[in-house]
N, C-alpha and C positions, 0 to 999 in steps of 0.2 A: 676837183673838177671845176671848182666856181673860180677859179684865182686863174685857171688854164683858159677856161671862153672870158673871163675880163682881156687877158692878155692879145687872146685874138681880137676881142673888141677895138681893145686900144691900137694894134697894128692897125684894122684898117682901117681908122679913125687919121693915123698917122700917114695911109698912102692917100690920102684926100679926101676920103669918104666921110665926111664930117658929118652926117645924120645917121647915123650906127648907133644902136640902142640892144645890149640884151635882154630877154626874159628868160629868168633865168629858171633851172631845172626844178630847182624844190628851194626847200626854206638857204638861206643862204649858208648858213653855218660854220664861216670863217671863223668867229671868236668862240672860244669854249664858254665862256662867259655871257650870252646871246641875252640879251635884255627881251626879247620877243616883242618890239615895237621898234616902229621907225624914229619916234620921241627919241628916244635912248640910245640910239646905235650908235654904237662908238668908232665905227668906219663907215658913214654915209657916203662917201666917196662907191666903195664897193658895192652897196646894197643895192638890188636889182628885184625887179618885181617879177612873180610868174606871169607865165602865159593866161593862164585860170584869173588875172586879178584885172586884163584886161578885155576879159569875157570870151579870151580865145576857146574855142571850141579844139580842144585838143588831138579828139582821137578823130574827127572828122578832118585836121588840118593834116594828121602825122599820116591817114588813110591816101589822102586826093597827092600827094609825091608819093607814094607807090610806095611806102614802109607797113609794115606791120605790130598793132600794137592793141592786146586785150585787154579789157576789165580784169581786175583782181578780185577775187570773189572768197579767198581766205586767207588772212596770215598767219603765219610767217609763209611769204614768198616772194618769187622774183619779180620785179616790178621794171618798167620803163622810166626813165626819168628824160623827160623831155624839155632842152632850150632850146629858143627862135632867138637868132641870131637877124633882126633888121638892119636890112641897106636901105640908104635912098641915097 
């Protein structure tokens, strides 16, 4: 999923939208190999921050556009994974 919204990123990047930024859904997890820091990452080109690391308030943004989206309250189960795709 993360390599599919970079690519939309980079489209609308390329129709002129040149302030396009993702946050992305969860940990990135392109490389199986994941150093678990930004120091280390060995595609910083791809690495994209969550919504949560810019104090986005999640379940109140994903509530106010009409989506529907619970707490998890035990695992194993199905969970939401949410990207904000920014334009300006």
């Amino acid at each position: 999923m993360t390599n599919k919204l970079l690519d939309i990123e980079r489209e609308i990047f390329l129709t002129g939208y040149h302030k396009v930024f993702l946050l992305n859904q969860s940990c990135c997890s392109l490389c199986k190999d994941c150093s678990h820091n930004r120091i280390d990452c060995k595609d910083k080109s791809k690495s994209r921050p969550s919504p949560e690391s810019f104090a986005v308030d999640v379940y109140e943004t994903v509530k106010k556009v009409g989506l529907e989206i619970n707490v998890v309250y035990e695992n194993p189960a199905e969970i939401n994974r949410i990207a904000i795709l920014l334009i300006y």
